[in-house]
N, C-alpha and C positions, 0 to 999 in steps of 0.2 A: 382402364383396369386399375390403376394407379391413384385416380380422383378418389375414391372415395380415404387414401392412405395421405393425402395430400393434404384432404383437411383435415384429417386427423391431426397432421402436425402443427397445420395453421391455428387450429383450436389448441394445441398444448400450448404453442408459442403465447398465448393470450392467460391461458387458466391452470399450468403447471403442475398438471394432475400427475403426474410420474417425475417429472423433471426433478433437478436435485440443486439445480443452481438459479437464484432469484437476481433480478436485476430490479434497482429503484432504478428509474430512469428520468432524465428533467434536472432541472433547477432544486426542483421542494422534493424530489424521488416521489410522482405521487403516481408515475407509470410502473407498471409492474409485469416483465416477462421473465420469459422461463426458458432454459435451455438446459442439455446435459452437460457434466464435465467433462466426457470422454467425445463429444462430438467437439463441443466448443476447444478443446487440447489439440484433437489432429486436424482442424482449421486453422490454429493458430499457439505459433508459439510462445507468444506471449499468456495466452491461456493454461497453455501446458506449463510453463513456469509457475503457476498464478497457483495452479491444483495440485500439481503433482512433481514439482521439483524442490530440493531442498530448505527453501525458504514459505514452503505454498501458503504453511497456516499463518504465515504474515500478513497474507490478505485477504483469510476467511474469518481471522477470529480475533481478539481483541484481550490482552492481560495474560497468552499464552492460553486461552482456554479456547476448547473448541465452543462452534456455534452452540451443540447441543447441549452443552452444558452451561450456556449464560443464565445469568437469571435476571430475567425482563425488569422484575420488578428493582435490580438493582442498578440496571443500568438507567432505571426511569429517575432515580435517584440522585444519580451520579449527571445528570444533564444531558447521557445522549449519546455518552462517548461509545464507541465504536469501529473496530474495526470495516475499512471499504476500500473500495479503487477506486481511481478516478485521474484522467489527466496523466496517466502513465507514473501516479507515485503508489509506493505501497501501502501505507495505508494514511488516514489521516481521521482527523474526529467530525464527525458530522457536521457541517455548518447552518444545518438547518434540526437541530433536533428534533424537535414537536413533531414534524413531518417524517425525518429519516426513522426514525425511532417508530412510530406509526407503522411505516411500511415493513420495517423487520419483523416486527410483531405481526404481522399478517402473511409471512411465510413460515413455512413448516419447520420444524425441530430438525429435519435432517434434509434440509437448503441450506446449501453456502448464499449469504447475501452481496451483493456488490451492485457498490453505488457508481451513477454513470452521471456525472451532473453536466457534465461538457459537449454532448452530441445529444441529438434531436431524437427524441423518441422514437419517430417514423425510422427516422437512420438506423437507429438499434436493430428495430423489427426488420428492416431488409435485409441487416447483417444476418439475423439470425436464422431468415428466411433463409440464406445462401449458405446458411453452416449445414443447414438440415435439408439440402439438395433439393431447396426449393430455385423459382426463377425469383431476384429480390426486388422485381418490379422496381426497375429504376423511371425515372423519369427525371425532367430538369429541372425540376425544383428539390429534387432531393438527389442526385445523383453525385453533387459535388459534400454533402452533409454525409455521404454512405462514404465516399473517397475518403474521407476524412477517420470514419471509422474503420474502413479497412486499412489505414496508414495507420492507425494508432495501435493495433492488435496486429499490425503485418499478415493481411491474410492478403497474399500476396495474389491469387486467380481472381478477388473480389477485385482490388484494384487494377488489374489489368483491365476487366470488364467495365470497371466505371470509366476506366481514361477510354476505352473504345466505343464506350457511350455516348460521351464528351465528342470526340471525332465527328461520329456518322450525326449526330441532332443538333448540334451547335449549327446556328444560320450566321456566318462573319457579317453579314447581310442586314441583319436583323438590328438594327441598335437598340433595342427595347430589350431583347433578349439577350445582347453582350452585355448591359447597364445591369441586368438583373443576374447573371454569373459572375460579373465583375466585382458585386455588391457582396455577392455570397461567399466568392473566394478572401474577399478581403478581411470579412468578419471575422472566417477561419481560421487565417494567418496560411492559406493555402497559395506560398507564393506563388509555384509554380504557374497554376493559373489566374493568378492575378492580376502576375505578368504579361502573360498570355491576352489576357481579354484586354489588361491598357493599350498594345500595340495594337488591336483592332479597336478600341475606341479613338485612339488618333486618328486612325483613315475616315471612322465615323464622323468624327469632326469636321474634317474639311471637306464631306460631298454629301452629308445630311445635319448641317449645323441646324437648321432650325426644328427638325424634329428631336434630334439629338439635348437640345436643350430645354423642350418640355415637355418632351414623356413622364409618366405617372413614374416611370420607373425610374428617371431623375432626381426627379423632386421628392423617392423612400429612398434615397440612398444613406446608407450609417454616416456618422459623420471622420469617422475611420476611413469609409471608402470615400467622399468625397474631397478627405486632406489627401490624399493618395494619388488620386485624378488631378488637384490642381499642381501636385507637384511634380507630374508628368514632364516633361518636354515635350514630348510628341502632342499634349491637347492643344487643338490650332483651332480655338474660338477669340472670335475679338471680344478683348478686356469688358467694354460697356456692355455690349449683350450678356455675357456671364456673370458680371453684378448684376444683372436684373432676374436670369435667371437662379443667382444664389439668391437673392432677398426672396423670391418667389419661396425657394426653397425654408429660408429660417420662419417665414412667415407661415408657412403651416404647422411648426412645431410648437408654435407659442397661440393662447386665447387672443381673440376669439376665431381664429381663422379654424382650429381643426381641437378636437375634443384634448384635454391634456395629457398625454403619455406619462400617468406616473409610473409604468412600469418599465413600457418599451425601449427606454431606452441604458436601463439598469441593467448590472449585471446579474440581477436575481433572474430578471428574464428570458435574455438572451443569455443562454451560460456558454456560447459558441465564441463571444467577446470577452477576450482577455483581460483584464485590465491593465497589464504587463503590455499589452499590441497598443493600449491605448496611450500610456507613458512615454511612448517612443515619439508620440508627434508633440510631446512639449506640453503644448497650453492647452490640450483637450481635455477633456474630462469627462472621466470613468462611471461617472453620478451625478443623477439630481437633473433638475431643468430652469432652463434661462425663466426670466419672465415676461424678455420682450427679446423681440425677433432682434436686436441688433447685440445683444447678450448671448445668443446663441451662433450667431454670424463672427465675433469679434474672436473665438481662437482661431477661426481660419483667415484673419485679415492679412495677416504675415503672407499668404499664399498668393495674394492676390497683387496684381500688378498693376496698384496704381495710378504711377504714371508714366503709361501708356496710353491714358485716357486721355479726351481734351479737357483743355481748360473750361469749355463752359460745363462741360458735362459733369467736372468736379465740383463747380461752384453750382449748380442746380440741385444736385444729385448728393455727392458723395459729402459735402462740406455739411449739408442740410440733416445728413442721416442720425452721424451720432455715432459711427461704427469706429473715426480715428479719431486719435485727441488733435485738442486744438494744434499743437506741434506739430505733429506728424502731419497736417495740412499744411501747413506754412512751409515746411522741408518740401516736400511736392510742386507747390506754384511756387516757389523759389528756384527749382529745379525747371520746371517749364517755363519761367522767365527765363532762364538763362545757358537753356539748353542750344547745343548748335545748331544754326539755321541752313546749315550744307544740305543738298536734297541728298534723299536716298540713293544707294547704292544699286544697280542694277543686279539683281541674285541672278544665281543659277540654282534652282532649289533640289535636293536628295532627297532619298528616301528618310522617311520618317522630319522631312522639314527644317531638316538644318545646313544652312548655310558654310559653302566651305570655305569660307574667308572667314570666321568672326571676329567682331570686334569686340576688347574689351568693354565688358560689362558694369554701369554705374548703379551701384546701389544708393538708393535715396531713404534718408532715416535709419539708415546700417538693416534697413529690412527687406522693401519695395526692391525690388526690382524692376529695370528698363527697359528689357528688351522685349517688342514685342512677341505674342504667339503667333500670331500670323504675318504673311509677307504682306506688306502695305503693297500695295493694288493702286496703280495711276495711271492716266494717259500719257503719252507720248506722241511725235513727231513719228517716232520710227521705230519699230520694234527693240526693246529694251534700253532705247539710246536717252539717258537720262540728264547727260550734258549733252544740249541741243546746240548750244552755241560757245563753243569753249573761247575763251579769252585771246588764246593762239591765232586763232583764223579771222579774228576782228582785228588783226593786227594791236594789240594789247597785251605783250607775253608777261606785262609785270601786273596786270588790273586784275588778276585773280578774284583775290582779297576783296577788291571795288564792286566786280560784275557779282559775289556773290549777297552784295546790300541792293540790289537794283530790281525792279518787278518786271522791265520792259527795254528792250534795246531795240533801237529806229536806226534798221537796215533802209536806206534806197527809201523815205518817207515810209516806212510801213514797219506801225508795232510789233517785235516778237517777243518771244518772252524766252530770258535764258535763264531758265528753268523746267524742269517738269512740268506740264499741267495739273496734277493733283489726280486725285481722287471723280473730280466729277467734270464734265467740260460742254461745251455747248459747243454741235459743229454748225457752221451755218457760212455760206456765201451765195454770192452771185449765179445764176444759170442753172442748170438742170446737171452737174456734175456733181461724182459721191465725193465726199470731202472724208476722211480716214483719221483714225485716232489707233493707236498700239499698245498696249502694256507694257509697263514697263518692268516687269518681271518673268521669266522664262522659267518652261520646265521640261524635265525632261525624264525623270521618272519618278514609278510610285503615284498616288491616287492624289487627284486635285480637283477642285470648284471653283467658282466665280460667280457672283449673280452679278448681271447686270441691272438695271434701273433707267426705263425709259418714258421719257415725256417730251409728245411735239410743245416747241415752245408756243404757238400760236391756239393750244389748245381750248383756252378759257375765249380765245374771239370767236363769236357764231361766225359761223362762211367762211371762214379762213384756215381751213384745214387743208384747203387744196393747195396749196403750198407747201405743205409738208408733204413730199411725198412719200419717205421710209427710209428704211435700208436693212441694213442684215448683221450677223454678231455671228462670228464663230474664232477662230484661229490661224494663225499666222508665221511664216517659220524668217528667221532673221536670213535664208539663204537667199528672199526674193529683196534683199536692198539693192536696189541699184538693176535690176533685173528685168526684163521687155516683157518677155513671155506674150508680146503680141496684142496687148491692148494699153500701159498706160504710155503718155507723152512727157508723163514728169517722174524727175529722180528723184527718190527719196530721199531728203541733204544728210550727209551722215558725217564722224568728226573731222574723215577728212577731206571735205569737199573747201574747195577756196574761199576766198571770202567774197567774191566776186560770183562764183558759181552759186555759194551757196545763199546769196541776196536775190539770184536770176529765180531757183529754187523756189526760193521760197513765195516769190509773188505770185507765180501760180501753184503752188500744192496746199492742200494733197486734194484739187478738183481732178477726178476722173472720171471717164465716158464708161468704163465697167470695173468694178471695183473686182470682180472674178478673178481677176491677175493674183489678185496680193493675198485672195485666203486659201489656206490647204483645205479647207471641207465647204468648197463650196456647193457642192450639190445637196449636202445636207445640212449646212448653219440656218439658224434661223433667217429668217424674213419678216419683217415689220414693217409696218406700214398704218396708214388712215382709214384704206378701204377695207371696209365690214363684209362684203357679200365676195370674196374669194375665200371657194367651198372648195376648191380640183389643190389646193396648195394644202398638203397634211403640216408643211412646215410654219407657215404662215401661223404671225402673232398679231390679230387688229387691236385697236385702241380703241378702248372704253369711252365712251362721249358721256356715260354718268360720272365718272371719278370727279373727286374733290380737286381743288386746287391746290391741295398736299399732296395728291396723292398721284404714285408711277405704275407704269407695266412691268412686271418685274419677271427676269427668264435668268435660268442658271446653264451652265454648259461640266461637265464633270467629265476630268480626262483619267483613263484609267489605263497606261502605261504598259502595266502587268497583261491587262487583255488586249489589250492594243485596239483598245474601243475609245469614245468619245459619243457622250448622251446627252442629250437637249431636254431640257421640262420648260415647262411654260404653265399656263391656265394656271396658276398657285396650287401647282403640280399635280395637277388633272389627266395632262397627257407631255407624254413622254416616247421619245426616239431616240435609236443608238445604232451610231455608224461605225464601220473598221477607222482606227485610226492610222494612216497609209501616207507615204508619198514625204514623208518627216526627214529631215538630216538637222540634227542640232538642235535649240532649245524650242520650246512652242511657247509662242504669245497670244495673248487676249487680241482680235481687232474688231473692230467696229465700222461699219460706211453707213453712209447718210446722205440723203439729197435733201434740201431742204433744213431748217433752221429745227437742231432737237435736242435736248437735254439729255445727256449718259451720266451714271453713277457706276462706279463698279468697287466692288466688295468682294473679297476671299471669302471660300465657303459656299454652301447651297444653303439658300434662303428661301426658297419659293414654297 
């Protein structure tokens, strides 16, 4: 009954045949709708101000005179000047004459004109759609451009409906979709959700790092929103992969990689970027474009964290680019020269990834910062135990300082190392028992990832696979140290085992007859192995016999706290399984078993 009164209005909104008030809309004003006074007033007070309270003709007319009394021809003279709105001020002079000027002259003698140069044309039209009891067709790419327009005119039911938009169609899930509102809010200057979308790109970080870092929707981020993301806390991506994926990112903005943006990234054409939002981060810039990708990268260098990176990867990589001055390199490998060589500390890690002890922070070049984004990831002895051999129990209470220059201490003729294992480890021994490796970092809430990285060592000899014969990767809780639980015969040596116990220890562990004792998900952790034709095991990960000699099986494990789940990918994320996460007291660690002689890497984040 209704439809055909429906389009009625959607056609005035567009061709202004009765309406009495014109909008230029855009940058250049070259959009043009239409609404009334008296509907556009009782939607909004700022409107009703505009038309019909004591200052109204401030914002319709220009030299005290009304519209219908200008005379075109003099204002065509005069360069343009003109009464408008825009931006919440009362009036100001056209900044685009030729254009503003254009479109006034093309409404009627008895239209109030008013210019919108700040919101998206579309935005306009669904406000206006919603003044005139239309539905203003929101969606998400314009839902947060319309929010913006209903906070700037206070039309207070518009906003209610776009933030309850926002609610039900936002996927936190989704990180192409948070990257693409995150992007929008930022331009805005719409903290609120800014904020919002940063605290879900953090969790996006650390359990979808590698799509997270090359979605399309990364690599069109403003560069407003991308100084905004690096200056997070909560982003928990490792330093070198994030410089690969910003140069990805300055490299499409410059020849020959993508056609040139002379406009895109000005403010004639986004009028939704401030250039006041853009001032506030210092060395960016409001105008104009780099000529090369490292011109365009260099105001956000300050954001980025240096070193954190290794040394080769600065002298391959960052030394070669061209993005720091020669100084600001020398302060860096001055700094990793001479940085302390104490291992890491064993975290307990929070929500949002910060640690409750911190340590003072050292700024290198008065810019760089040192602390990593992510919790550095190692093997272990024993869940979180990062001083395996403390000085104390080798009967040494003053060798501190000594045992921490040393790579290896010879308990009873057999190497150990007091230290951490690092980053990546080889387990391998005698006989058909798993030999076990732990992380040294614990968690215990809020959302987390790991990818592991596996390769049997014997894999490049033909026939000699059979030797490796697997094992498994899931998690581990520090309550099972020292613990029977019914299948192992050796104790975990922990810092305060003797020095006599912990030599007996250590000659035989960590071989064990069933590695089951020591993981909390074992019915669902992965399972890896040599053998190809085990079809009945969903969990099972076999090993590729085409890979390179570079190249590993690589499976991520993502604990999610909040749901009290924990999920497995594999196949470079092809398939995927998610277990209750159950049976927990205290922090949860990464472990690993193995029979047979195998290469591990582990890294924070989902990689696969």
């Amino acid at each position: 009954m209704f439809r055909a009164l429906e389009e009625r209005v959607e056609a005035e909104i567009s061709n202004g045949s009765v309406s009495d008030v014109c909008f230029g809309v855009g940058c250049a004003e070259d959009v043009l709708l239409f609404s009334t006074r008296a509907s556009l007033a009782m939607a909004s007070p700022v409107f009703n101000t505009m038309f019909f309270g004591p200052s109204w003709h401030a914002e319709a007319v220009a030299g005290g005179m009304s519209k219908q009394q200008l005379d075109r021809s003099a204002i065509a003279q005069q360069g343009g000047s003109c009464g408008s709105q825009s931006l919440g001020r009362p009036s100001f002079d056209l900044p685009y004459p030729g254009s503003g000027l254009q479109q006034l002259q093309r409404c009627r003698d008895d239209q109030h004109y008013v210019a919108v140069t700040d919101i998206e044309p579309s935005a306009v039209r669904c406000t206006l759609r919603y003044v005139h009891h239309l539905d203003p067709q929101l969606s998400l790419d314009n839902v947060l451009h319309v929010y913006r327009a209903a906070d700037k005119y206070q039309i207070d039911g518009l906003l209610e409906a776009c933030s309850d938009f926002v609610e039900q169609h936002s996927d936190p899930f989704d990180v192409r979709q948070v990257l693409h509102l995150f992007d929008i809010s930022c331009r805005l200057g719409l903290e609120r959700y800014s904020h919002r979308f940063l605290d879900i790109l953090g969790d996006l970080s650390r359990v979808q790092t590698k799509q997270f870092l090359k979605v399309e929707e990364f690599m069109s981020l403003h560069q407003l929103s991308l100084a905004t993301l690096l200056s997070s806390e909560g982003l928990c991506v490792e330093e070198e992969r994030l410089w690969r994926a910003l140069r990805c990112w300055a490299e499409l903005r410059v020849p020959p990689m993508r056609r040139l943006e002379s406009q895109a990234d000005t403010p004639e054409s986004r009028p939704e970027v401030r250039p006041e939002q853009l001032q506030v981060l210092g060395e960016l810039k409001s105008s104009g474009l780099a000529a090369t990708w490292q011109e365009t990268l260099r105001p956000l260098k300050r954001l980025i964290r240096f070193p954190t990176m290794t040394a080769a990867f600065l002298a391959e990589e960052i030394a070669q680019a061209g993005v720091l001055t020669p100084a600001e390199v020398v302060e860096i490998f001055a700094y990793l020269a001479t940085a302390s060589r104490r291992p890491p500390r064993s975290l307990s890690i929070e929500p949002g990834g910060v640690d409750l002890e911190p340590e003072p922070e050292t700024v290198v070049a008065g810019t760089f910062r040192t602390k990593p984004r992510t919790p550095q990831l190692g093997w272990c002895a024993a869940p979180g135990q990062n001083e395996l051999l403390p000085s104390e129990e080798l009967g040494l209470p003053e060798g501190r300082d000594l045992m921490n220059t040393v790579k290896s201490v010879v308990v009873d003729g057999r190497g150990l190392s007091p230290s951490p294992w690092g980053s990546s480890v080889v387990l391998a021994g005698d006989g058909n028992g798993f030999h076990l490796a732990f992380g040294n970092t614990g968690f215990s809430s809020g959302r987390h990832a790991w990818t592991i990285s596996w390769r049997p060592m014997d894999s490049l000899l033909p026939g000699s696979l059979r030797g490796c014969r697997g094992g498994a990767a899931g998690i581990a809780s520090e309550m099972d140290l020292g613990s029977d639980r019914g299948s192992a015969s050796t104790t975990i040596p922990t810092a305060a085992t003797s020095a006599a116990s912990l030599a007996q220890a250590m000659a035989k562990f960590p071989s064990l007859a069933d590695p089951a004792a020591r993981f909390l998900d074992w019915p669902s952790c992965i399972v890896f192995g040599v053998k190809r034709d085990v079809v009945s095991e969903r969990r099972y990960v076999a090993w590729e016999e085409d890979l390179s000699a570079s190249e590993c099986i690589r499976f991520s494990i993502l604990l999610d706290f909040d749901n009290s789940s924990i999920t497995y990918v594999a196949d470079r994320g092809e398939r995927c399984w998610t277990a209750a996460l159950t049976g927990r007291e205290g922090l949860v660690y990464p472990v690993i078993a193995a029979s047979g002689p195998h290469y591990f890497h582990i890294e924070y984040g989902g990689h696969v």
